[in-house]
C-alpha positions in Angstrom: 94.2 112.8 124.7 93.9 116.4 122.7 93.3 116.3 118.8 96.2 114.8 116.7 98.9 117.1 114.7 97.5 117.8 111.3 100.0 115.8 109.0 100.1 116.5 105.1 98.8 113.9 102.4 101.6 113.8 100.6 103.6 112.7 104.4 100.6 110.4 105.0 101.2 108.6 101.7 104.8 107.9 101.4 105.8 104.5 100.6 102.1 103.2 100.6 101.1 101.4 97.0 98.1 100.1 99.0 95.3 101.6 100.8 92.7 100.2 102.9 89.4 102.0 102.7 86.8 102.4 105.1 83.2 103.6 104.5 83.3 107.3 104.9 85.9 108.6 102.0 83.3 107.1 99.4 80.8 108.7 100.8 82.5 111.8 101.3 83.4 112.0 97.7 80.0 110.8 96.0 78.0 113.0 98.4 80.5 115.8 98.2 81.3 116.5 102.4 82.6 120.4 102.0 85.4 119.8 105.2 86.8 116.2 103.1 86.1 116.7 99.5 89.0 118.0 98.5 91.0 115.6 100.4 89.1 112.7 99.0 89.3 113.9 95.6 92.9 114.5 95.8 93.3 110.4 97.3 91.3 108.9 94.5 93.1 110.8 91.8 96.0 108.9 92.8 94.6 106.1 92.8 93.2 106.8 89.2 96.8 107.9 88.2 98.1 104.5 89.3 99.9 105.5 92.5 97.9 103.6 94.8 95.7 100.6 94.7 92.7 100.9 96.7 90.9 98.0 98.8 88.0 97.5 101.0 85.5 94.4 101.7 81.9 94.5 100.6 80.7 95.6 103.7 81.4 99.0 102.4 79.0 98.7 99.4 76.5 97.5 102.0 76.9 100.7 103.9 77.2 102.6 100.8 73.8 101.9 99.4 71.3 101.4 102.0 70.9 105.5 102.5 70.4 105.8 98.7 68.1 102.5 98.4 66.2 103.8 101.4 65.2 107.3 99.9 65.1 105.9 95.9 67.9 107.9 95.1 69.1 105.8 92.1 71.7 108.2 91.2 73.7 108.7 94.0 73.3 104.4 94.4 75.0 104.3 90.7 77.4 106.6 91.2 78.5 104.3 94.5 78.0 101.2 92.0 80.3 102.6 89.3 83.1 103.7 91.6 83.1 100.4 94.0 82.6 98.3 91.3 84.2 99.3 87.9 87.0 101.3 89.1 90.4 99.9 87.3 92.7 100.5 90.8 90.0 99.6 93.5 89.2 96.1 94.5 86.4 95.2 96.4 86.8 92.3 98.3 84.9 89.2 99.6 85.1 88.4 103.3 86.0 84.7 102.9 87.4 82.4 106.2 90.9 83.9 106.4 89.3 87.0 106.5 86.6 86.2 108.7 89.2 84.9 111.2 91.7 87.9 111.4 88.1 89.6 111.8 87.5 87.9 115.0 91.2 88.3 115.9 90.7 92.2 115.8 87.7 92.2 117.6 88.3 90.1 120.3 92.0 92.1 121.0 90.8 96.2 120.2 86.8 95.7 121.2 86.0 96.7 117.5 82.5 96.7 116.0 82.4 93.6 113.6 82.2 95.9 110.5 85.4 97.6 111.7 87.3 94.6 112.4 86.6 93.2 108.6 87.4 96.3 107.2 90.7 96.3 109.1 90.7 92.8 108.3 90.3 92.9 104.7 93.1 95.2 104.3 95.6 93.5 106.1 94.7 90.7 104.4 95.2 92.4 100.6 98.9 93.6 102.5 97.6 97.1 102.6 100.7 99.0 104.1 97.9 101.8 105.1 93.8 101.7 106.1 91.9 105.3 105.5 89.0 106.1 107.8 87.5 108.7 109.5 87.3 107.2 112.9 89.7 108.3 115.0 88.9 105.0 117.8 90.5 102.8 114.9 93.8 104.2 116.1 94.2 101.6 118.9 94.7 99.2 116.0 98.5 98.5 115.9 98.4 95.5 113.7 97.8 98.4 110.8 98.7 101.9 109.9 95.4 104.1 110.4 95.4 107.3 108.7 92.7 109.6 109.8 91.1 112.1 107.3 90.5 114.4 110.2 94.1 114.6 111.0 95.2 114.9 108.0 95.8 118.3 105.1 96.4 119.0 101.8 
């Protein structure tokens, strides 16, 4: 399998109002990676501008602060905070039993890590028409649409 056709964010996006998120756009965006930035930026401006609502499971915050915690960077571990946490079109969600089920569902079926599967999970479970992550593997997932930042352009 060669690398996947670059497809534009704007192609990427149509018809989704909701967007699963997986770990590495935040942390692309907050520790500003110079190949996704831009890309990044330009996905969580529409969520700010009410285009898309944005969903992941608290696993991400888990990810998300245990670099900065680690190295006492309290900065970079508010600036995760205040964007996970008090953004008005993101939703951070609890894994709860439905969750927790589809979870095992997915990992059992793809062979999925178990912080993958409730990622994928979670946004199936919010109805996210669309998941964003960075790991192209995810792509044997057909219960959801995977869009891939590495396959995809401004």
């Amino acid at each position: 399998m060669g690398p996947a056709p670059l497809v534009t964010l704007n192609q990427a996006l149509l018809g989704i109002q909701k967007l699963g998120f997986d770990t590495p756009p935040f942390i692309y965006l907050i520790e500003r990676h110079p190949t996704y930035l831009r890309l990044v930026r330009d996905i969580f401006a529409r969520l700010d501008a009410g285009y898309l609502n944005g969903y992941s499971s608290v696993i991400t915050l888990i990810e998300v602060l245990s670099q900065p915690k680690r190295t006492g960077n309290i900065a970079i571990e508010r600036a995760y905070s205040n964007l996970l946490l008090s953004s008005a079109r993101f939703s951070l969600l609890r894994v709860d039993e439905a969750i927790a089920e589809r979870a095992a569902d997915l990992r059992a079926r793809y062979n999925l890590r178990t912080p993958d599967a409730i990622q994928l999970a979670t946004a199936i479970h919010a109805g996210c028409q669309a998941f964003l992550t960075n790991d192209l593997a995810l792509r044997r997932v057909t219960d959801q649409r995977v869009l891939v930042l590495s396959t995809l352009t401004l």
